[in-house]
DSSP file (Angstrom, degrees, kcal/mol; ACC not computed):
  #  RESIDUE AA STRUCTURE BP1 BP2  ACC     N-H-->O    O-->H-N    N-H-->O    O-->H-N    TCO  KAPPA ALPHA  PHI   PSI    X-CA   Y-CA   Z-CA
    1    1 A X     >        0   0    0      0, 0.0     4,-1.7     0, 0.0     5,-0.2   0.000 360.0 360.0 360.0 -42.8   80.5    4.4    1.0
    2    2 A X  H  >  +     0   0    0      1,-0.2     4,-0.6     2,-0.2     5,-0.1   0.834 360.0  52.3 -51.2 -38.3   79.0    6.0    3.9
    3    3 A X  H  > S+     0   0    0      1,-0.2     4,-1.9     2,-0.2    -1,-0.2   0.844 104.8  51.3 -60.3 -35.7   78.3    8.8    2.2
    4    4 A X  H  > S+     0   0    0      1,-0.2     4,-2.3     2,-0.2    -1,-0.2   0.884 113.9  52.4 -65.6 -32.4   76.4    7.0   -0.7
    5    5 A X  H  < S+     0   0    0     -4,-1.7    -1,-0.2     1,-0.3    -2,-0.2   0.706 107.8  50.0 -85.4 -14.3   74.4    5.2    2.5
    6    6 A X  H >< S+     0   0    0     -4,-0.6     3,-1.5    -5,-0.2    -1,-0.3   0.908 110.0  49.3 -85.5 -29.2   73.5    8.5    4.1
    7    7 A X  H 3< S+     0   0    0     -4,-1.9    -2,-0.2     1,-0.3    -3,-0.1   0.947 116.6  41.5 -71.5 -27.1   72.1    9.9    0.9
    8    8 A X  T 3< S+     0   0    0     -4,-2.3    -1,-0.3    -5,-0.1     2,-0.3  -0.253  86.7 130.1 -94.1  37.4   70.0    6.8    0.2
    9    9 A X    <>  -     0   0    0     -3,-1.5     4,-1.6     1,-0.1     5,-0.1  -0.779  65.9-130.3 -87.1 136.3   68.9    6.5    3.7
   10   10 A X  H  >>S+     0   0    0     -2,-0.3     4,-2.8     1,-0.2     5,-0.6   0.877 109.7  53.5 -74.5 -28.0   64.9    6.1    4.4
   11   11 A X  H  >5S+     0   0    0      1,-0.2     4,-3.4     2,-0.2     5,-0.2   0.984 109.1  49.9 -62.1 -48.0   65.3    9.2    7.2
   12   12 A X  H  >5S+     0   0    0      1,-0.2     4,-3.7     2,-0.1     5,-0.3   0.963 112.4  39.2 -70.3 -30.0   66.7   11.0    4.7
   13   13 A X  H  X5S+     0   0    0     -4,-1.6     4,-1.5     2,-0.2    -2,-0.2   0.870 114.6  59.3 -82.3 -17.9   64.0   10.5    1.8
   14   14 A X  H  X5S+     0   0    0     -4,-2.8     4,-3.8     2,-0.2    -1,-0.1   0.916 108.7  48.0 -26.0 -74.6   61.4   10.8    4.8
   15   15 A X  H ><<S+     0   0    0     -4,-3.4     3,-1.1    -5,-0.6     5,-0.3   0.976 113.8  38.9 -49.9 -69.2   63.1   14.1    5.0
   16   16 A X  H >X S+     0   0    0     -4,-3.7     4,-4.5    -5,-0.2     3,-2.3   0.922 111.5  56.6 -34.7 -50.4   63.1   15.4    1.4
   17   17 A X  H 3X S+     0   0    0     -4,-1.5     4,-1.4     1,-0.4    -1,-0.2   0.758 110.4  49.2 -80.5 -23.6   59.8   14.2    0.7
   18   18 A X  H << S+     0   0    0     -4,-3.8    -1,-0.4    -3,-1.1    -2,-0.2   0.207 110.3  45.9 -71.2   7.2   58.9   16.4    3.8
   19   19 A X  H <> S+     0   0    0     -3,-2.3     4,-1.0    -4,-0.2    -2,-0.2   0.501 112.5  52.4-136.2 -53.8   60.7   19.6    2.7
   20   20 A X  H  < S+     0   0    0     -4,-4.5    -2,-0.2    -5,-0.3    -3,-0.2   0.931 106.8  55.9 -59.1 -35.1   59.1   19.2   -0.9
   21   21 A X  T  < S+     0   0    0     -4,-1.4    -1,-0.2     1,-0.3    -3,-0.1   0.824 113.7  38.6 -34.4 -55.4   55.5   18.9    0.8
   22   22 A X  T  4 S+     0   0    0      2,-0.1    -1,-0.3     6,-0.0    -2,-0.2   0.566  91.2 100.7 -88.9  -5.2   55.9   22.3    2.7
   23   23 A X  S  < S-     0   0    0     -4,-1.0     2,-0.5    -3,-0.1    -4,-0.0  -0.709  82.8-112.6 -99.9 159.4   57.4   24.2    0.2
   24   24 A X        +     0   0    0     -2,-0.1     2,-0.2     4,-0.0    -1,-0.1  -0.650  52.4 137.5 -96.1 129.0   55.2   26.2   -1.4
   25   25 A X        -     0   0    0     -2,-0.5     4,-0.1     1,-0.2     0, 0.0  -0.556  48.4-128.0-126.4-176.0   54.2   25.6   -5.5
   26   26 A X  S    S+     0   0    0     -2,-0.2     2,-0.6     2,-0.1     4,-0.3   0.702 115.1  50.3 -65.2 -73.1   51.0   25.7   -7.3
   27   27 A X  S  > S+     0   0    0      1,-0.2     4,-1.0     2,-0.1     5,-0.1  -0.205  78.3 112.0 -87.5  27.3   51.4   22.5   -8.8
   28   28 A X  H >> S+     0   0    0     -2,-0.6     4,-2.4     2,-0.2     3,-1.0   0.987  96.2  24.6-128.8 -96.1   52.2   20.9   -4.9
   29   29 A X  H 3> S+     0   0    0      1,-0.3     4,-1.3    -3,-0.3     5,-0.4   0.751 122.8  58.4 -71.5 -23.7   48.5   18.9   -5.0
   30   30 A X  H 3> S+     0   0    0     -4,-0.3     4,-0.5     2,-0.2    -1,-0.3   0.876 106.4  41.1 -61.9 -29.3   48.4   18.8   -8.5
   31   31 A X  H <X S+     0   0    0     -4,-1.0     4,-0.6    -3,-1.0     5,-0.2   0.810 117.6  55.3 -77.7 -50.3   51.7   17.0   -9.2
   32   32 A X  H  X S+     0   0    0     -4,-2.4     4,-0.6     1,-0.2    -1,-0.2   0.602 104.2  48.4 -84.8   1.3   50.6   14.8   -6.3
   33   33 A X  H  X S+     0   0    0     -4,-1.3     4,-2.8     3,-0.1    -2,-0.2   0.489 110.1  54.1 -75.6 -33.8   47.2   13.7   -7.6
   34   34 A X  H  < S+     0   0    0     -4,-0.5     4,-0.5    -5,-0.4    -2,-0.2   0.564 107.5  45.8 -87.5 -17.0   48.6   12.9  -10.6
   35   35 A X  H  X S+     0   0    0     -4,-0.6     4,-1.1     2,-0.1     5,-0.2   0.625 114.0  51.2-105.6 -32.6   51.2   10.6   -9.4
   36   36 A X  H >X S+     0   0    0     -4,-0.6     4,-3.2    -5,-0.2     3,-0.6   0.978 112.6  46.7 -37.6 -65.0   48.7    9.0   -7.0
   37   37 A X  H 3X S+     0   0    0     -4,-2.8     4,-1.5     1,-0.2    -3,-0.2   0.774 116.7  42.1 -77.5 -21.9   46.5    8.5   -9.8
   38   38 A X  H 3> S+     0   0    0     -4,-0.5     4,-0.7     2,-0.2    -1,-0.2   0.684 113.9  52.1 -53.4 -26.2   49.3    7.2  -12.2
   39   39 A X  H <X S+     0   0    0     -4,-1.1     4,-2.9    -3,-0.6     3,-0.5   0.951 111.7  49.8 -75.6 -78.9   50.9    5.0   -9.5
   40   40 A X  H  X S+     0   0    0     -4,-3.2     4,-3.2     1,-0.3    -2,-0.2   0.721 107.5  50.0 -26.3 -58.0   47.6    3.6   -8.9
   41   41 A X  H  < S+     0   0    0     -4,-1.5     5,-0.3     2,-0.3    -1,-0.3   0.801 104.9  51.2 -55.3 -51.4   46.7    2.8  -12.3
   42   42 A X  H >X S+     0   0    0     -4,-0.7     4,-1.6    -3,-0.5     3,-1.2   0.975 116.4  54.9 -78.0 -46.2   49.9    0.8  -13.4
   43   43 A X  H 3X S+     0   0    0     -4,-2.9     4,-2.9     1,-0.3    -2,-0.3   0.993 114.6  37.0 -38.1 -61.3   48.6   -1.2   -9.5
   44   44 A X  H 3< S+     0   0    0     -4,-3.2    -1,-0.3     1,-0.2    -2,-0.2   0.199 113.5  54.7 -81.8  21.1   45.2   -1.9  -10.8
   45   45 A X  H <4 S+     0   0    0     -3,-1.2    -1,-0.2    -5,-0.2    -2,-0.2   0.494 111.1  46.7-106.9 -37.9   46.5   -2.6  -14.2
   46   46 A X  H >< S+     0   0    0     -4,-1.6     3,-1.1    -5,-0.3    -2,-0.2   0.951 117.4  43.5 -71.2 -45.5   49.0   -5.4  -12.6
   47   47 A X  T 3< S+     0   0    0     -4,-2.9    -1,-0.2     1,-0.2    -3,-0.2   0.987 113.4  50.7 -70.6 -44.7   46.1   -7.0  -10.3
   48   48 A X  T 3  S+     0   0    0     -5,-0.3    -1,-0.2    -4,-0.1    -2,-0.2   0.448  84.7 112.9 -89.3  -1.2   43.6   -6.9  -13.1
   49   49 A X    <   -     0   0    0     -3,-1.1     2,-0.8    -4,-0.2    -3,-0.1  -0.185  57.8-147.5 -66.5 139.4   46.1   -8.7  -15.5
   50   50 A X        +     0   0    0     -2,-0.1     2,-0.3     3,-0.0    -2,-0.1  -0.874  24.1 167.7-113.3 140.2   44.8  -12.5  -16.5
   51   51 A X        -     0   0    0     -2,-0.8     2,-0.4     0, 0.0     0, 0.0  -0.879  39.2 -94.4-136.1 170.3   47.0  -14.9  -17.1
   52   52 A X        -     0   0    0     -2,-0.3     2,-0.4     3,-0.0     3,-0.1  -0.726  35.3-154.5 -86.6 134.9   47.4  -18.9  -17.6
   53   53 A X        -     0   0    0     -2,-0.4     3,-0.1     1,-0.1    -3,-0.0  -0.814  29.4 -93.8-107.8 157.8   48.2  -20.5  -14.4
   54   54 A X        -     0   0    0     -2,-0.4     2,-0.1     1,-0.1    -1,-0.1  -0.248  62.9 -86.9 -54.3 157.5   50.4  -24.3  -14.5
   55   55 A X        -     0   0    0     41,-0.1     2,-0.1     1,-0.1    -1,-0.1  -0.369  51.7 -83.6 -69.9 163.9   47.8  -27.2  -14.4
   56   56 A X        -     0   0    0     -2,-0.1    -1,-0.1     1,-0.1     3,-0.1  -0.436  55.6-100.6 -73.2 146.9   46.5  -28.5  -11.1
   57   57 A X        -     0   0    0      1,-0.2    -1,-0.1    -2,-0.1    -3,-0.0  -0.262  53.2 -89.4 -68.8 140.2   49.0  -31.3   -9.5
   58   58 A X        -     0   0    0      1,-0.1     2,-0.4    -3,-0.1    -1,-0.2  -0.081  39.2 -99.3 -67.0 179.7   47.8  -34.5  -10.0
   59   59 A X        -     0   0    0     -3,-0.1     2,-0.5     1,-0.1    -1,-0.1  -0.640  29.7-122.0-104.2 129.0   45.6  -36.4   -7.9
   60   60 A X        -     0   0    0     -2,-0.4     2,-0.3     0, 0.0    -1,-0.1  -0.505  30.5-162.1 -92.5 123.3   47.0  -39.2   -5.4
   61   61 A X        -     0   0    0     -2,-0.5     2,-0.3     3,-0.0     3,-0.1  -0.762   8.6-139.3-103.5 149.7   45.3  -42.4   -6.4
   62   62 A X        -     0   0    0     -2,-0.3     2,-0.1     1,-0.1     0, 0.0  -0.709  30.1 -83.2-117.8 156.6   45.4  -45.1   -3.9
   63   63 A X        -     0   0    0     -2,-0.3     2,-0.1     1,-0.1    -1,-0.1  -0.292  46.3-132.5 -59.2 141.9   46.0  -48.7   -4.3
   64   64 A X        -     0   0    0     -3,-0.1     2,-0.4    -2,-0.1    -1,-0.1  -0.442  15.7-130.3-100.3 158.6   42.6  -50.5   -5.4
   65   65 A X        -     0   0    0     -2,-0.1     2,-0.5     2,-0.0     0, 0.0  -0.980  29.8-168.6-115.0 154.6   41.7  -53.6   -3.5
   66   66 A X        -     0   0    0     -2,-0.4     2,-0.3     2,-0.0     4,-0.0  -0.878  17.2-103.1-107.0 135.9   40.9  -56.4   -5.7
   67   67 A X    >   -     0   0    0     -2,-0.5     3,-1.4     1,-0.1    -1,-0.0  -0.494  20.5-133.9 -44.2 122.6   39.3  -60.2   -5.3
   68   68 A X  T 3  S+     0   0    0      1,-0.3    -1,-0.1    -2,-0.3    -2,-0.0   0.198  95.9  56.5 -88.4  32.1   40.9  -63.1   -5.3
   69   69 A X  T 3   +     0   0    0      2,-0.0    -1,-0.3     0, 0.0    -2,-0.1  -0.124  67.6 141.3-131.8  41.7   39.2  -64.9   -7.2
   70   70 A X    <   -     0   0    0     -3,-1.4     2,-0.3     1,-0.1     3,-0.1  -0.220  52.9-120.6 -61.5 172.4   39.2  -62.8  -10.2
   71   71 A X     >  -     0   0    0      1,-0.2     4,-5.1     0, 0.0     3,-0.1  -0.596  26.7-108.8-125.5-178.7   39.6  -64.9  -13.4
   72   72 A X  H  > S+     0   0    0     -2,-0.3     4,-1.3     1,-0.3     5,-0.4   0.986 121.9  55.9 -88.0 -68.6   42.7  -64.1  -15.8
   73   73 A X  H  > S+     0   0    0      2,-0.3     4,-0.6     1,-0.3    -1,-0.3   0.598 104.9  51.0 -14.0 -46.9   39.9  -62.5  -18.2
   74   74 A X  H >> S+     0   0    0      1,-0.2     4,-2.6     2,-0.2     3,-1.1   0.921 113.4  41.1 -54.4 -72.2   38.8  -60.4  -15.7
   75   75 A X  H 3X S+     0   0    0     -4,-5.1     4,-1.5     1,-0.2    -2,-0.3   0.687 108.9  53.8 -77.3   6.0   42.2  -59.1  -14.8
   76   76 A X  H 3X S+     0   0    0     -4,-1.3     4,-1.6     3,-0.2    -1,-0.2   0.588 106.8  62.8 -80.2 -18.5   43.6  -58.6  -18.4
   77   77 A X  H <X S+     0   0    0     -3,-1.1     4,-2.5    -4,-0.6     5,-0.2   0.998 112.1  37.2 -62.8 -73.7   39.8  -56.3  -18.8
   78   78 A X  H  X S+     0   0    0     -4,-2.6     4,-2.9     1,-0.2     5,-0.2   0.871 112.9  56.7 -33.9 -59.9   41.3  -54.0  -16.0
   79   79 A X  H  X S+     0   0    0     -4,-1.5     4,-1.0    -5,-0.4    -1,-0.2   0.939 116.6  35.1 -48.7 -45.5   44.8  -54.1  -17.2
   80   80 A X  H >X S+     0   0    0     -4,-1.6     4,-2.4     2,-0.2     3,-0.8   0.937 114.9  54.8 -82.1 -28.7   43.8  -52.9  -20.5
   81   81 A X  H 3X S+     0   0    0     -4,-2.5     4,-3.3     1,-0.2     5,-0.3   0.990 112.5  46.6 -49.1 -67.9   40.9  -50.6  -19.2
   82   82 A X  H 3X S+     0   0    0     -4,-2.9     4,-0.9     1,-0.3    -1,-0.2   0.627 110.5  53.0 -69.1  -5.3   43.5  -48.9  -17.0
   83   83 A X  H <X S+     0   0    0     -4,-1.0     4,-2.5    -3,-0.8    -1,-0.3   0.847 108.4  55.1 -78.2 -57.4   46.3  -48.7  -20.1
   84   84 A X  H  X S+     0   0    0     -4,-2.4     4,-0.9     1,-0.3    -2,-0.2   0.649 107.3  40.5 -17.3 -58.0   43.7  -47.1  -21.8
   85   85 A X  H  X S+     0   0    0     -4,-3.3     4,-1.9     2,-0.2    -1,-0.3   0.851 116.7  59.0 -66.3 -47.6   43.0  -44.3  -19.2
   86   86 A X  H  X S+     0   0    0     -4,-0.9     4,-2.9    -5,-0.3    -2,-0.2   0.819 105.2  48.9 -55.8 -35.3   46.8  -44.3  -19.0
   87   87 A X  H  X S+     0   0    0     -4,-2.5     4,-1.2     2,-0.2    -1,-0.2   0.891 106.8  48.7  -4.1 -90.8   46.8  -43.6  -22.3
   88   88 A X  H  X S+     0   0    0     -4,-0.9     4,-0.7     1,-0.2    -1,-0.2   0.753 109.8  54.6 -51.1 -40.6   44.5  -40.9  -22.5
   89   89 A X  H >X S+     0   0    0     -4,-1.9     4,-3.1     1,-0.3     3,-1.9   0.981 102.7  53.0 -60.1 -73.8   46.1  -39.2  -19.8
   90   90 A X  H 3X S+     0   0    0     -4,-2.9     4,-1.8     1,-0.2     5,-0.3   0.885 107.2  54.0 -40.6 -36.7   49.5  -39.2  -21.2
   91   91 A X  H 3< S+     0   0    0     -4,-1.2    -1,-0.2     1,-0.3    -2,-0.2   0.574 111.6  48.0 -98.4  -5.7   48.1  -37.6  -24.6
   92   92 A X  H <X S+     0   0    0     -3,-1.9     4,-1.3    -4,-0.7    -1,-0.3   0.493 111.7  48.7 -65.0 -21.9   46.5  -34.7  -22.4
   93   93 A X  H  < S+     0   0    0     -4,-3.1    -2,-0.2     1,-0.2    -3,-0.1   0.837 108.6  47.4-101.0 -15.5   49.2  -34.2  -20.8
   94   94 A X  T >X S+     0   0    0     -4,-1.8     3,-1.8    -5,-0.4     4,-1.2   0.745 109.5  61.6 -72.6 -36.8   51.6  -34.1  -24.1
   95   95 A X  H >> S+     0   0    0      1,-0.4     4,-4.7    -5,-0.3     3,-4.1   0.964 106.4  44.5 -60.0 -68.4   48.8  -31.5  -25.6
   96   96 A X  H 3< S+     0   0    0     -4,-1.3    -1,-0.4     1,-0.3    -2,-0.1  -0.126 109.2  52.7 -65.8  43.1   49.4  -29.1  -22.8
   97   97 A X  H <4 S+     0   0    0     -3,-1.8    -1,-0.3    -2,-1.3    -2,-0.2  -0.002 108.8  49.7 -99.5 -11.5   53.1  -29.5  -23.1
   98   98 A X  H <X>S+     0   0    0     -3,-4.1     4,-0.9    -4,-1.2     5,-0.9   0.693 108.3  63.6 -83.3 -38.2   52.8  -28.7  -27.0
   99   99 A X  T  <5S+     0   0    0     -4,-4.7     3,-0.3    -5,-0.5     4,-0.3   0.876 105.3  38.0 -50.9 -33.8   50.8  -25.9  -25.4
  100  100 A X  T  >5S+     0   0    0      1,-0.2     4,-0.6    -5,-0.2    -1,-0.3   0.485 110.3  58.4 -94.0 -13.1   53.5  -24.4  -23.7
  101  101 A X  T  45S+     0   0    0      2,-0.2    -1,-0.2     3,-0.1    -2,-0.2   0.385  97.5  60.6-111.9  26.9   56.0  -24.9  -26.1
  102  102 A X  T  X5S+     0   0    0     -4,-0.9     4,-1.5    -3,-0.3    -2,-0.2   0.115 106.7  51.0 -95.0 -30.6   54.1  -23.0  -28.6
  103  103 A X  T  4<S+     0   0    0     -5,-0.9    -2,-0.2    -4,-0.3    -3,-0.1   0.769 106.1  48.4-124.0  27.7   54.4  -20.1  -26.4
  104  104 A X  T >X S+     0   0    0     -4,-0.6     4,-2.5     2,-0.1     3,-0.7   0.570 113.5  53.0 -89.6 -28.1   57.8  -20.2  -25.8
  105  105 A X  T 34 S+     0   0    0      1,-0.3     4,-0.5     2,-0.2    10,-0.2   0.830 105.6  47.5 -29.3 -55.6   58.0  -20.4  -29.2
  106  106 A X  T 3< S+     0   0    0     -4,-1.5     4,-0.4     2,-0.2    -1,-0.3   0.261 116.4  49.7 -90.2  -6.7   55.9  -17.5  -29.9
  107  107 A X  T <> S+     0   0    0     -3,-0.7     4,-2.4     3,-0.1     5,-0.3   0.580 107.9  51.6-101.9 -51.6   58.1  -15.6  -27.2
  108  108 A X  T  <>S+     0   0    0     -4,-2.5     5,-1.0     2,-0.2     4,-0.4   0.649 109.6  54.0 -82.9  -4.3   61.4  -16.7  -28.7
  109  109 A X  T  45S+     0   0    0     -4,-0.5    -1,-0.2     3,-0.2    -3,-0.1   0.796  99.3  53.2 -69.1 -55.1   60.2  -15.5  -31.8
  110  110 A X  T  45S+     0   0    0     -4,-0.4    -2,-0.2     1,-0.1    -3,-0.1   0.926 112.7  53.1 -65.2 -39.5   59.3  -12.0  -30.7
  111  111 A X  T  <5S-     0   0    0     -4,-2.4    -2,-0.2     1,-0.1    -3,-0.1   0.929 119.8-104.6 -73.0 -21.6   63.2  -12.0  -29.4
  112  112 A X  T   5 +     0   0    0     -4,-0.4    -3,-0.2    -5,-0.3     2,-0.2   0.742  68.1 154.5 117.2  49.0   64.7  -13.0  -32.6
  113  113 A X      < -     0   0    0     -5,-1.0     2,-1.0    -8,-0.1    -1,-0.1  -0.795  54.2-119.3-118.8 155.3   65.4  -16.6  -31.4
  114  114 A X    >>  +     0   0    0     -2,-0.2     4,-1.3     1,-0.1     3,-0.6  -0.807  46.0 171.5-107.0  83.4   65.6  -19.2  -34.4
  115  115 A X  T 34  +     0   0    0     -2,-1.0    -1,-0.1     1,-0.2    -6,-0.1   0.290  56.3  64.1 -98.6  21.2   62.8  -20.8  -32.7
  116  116 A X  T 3> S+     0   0    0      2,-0.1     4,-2.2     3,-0.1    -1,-0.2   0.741 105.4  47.8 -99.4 -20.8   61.9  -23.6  -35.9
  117  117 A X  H <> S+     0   0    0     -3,-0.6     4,-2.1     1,-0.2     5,-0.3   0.825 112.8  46.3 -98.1 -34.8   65.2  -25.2  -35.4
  118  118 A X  H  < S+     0   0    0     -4,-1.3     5,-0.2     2,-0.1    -1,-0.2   0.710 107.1  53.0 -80.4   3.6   64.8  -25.4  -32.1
  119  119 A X  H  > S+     0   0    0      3,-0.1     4,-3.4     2,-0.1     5,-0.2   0.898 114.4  45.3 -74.3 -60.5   61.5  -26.6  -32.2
  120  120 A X  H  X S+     0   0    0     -4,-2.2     4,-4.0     2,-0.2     5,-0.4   0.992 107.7  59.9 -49.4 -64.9   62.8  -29.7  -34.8
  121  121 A X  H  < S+     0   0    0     -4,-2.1     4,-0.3     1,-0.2    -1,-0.2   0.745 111.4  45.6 -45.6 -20.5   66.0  -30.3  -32.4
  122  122 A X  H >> S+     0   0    0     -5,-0.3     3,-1.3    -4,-0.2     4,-1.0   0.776 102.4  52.0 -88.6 -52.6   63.4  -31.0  -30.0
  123  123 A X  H 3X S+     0   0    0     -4,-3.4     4,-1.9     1,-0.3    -2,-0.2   0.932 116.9  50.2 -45.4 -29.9   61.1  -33.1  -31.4
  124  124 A X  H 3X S+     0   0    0     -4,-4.0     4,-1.8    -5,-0.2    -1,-0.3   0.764 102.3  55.4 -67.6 -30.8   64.1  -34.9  -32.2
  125  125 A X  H <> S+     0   0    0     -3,-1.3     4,-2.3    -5,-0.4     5,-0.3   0.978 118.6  35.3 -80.9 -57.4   65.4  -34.9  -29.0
  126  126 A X  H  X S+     0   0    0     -4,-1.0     4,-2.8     2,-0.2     5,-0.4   0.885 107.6  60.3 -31.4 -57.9   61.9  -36.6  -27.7
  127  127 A X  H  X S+     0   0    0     -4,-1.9     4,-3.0    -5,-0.4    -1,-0.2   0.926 107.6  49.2 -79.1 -30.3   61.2  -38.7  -30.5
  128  128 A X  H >X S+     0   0    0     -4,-1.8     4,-1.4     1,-0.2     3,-1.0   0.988 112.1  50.7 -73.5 -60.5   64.9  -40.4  -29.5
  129  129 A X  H 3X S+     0   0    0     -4,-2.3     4,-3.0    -5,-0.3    -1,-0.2   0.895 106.9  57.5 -31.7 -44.5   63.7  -40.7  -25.7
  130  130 A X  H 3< S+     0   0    0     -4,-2.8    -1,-0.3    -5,-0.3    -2,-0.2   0.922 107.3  40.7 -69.1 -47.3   60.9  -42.2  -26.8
  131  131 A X  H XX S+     0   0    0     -4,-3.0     4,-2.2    -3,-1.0     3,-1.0   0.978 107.9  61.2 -52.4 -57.5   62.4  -44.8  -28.5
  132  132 A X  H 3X S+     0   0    0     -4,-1.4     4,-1.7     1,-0.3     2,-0.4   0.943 108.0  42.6 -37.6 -66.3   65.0  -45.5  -25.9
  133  133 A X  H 3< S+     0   0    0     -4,-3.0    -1,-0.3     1,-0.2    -2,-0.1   0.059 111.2  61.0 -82.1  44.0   62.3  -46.3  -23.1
  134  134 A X  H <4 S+     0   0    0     -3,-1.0     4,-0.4    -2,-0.4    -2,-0.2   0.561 114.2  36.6 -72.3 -69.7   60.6  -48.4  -26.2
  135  135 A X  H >X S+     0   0    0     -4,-2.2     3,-3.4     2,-0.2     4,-0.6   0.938 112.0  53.9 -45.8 -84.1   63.8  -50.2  -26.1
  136  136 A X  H >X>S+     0   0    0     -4,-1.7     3,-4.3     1,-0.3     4,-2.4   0.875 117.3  39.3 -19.2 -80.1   64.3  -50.2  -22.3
  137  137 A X  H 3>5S+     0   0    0      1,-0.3     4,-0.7     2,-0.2    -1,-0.3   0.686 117.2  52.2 -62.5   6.0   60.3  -52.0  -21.8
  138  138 A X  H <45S+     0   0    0     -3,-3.4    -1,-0.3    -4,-0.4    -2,-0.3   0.426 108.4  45.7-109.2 -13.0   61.0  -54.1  -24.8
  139  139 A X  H XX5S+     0   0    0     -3,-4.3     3,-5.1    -4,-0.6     4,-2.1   0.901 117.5  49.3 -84.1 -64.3   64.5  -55.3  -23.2
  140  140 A X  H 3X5S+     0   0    0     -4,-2.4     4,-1.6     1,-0.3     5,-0.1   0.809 105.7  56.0 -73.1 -36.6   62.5  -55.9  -19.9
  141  141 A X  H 3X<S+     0   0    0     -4,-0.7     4,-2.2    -5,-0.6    -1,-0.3   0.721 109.6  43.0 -71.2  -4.0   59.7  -57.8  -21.5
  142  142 A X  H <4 S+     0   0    0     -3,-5.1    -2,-0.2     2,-0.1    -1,-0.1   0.896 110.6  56.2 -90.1 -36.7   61.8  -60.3  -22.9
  143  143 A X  H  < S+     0   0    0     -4,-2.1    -2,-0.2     1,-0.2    -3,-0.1   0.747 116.9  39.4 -31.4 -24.2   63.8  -60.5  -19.7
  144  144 A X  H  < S+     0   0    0     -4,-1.6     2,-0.2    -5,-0.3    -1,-0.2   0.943  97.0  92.8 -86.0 -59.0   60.6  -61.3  -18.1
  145  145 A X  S  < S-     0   0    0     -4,-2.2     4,-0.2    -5,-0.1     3,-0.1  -0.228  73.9-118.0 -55.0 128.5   58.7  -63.4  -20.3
  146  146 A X    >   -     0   0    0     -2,-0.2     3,-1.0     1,-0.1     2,-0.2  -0.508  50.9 -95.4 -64.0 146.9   58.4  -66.9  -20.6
  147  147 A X  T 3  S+     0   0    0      1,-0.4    -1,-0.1    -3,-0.1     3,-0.1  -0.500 112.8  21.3-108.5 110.2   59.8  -67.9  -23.9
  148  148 A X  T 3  S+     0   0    0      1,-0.4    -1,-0.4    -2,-0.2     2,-0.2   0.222  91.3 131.6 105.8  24.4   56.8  -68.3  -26.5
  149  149 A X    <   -     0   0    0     -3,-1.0     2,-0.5    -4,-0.2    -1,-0.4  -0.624  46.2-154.6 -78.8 156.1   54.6  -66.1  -24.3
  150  150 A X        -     0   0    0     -2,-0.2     2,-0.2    -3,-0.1    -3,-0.0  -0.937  21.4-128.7-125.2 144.6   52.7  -63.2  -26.4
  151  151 A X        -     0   0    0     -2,-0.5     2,-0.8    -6,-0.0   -10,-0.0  -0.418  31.6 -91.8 -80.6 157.7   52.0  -60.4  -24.2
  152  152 A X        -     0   0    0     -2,-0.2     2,-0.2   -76,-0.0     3,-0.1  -0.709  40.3-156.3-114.2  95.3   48.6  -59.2  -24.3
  153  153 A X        -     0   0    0     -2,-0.8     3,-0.1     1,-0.1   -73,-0.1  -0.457  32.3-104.3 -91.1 153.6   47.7  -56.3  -26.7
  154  154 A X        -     0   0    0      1,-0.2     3,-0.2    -2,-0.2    -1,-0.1  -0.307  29.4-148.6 -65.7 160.3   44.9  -53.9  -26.4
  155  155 A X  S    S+     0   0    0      1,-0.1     2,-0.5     2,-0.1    -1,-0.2   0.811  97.8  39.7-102.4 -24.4   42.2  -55.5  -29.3
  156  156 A X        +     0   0    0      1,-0.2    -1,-0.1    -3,-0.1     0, 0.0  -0.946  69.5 164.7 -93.7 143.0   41.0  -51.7  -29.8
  157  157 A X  S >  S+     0   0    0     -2,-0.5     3,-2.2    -3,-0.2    -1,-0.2   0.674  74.5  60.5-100.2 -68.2   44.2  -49.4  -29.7
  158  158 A X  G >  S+     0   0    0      1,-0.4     3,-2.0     2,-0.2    -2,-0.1   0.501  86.9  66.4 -68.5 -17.6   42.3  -46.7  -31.2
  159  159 A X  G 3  S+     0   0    0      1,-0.2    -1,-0.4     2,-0.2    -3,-0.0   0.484  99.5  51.2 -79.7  -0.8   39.7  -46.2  -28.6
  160  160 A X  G <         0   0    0     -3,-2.2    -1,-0.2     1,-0.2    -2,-0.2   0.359 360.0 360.0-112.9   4.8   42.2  -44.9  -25.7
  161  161 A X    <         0   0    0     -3,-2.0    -2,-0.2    -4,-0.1    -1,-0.2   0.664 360.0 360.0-110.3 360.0   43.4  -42.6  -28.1
């Protein structure tokens, strides 16, 4: 083991790289211009690469303050305004998550990955989450409501989408 650590020692490649330097070639500055300028090139090829970066972290929203003497009209306007936006939000945020899973897709494709069945086994695997907390806020709203109350549906759906 020692030995392997002297040959791979920086004093020692210090050293070599000094011994090849002085000895005398012909090809001595060519060989080293040419590995500069390759070296270089695969550097400026790496900086100059573009890529997609993750979306920006959401934005920390603060508690509104409200009047108290809003009328029940008033605040069912907000509530639904602010489903709305919620909405909207959620169905950006789902695009760019289709986004990324069409290029892992398109990546597990180039390896040979059977990337349609895993595509389906997700979309399955979602569509049952989705259900579940369906369930879940549909358990909690009866828990909640008084019995013969109707919950308040948006009167456009389509407009938040």
């Amino acid at each position: 083991m020692k030995e392997f650590f002297r040959n791979v020692s920086p004093r020692r490649a210090i050293l070599d790289l000094w011994q090849v330097l002085g000895a005398p070639s012909e090809y001595r500055w060519t060989g080293m211009v040419l590995a500069a300028t390759v070296t270089g090139s695969i550097f400026w090829l790496m900086i100059h690469q573009e890529g997609r970066a993750l979306p920006p972290p959401p934005k920390v929203i603060y508690f509104e303050s409200w009047r108290a003497n809003r009328s029940d009209a008033e605040i069912i306007a907000g509530n639904i305004a602010a489903a709305r936006k919620a909405k909207a939000e959620a169905a950006e945020e789902e695009r760019r998550a289709e986004d990324i899973r069409k290029m892992y897709k398109a990546v597990g494709a180039a390896t040979g990955l059977d990337t349609d069945k895993m595509y389906k086994d997700g979309n399955a695997e979602r569509s049952a989450e989705e259900k579940a907390e369906f369930n879940r806020n549909k358990a909690l709203l009866d828990r909640y409501m008084e019995k013969g109350a109707k919950p308040v549906i948006d009167p456009s759906p389509a407009a938040g989408n």
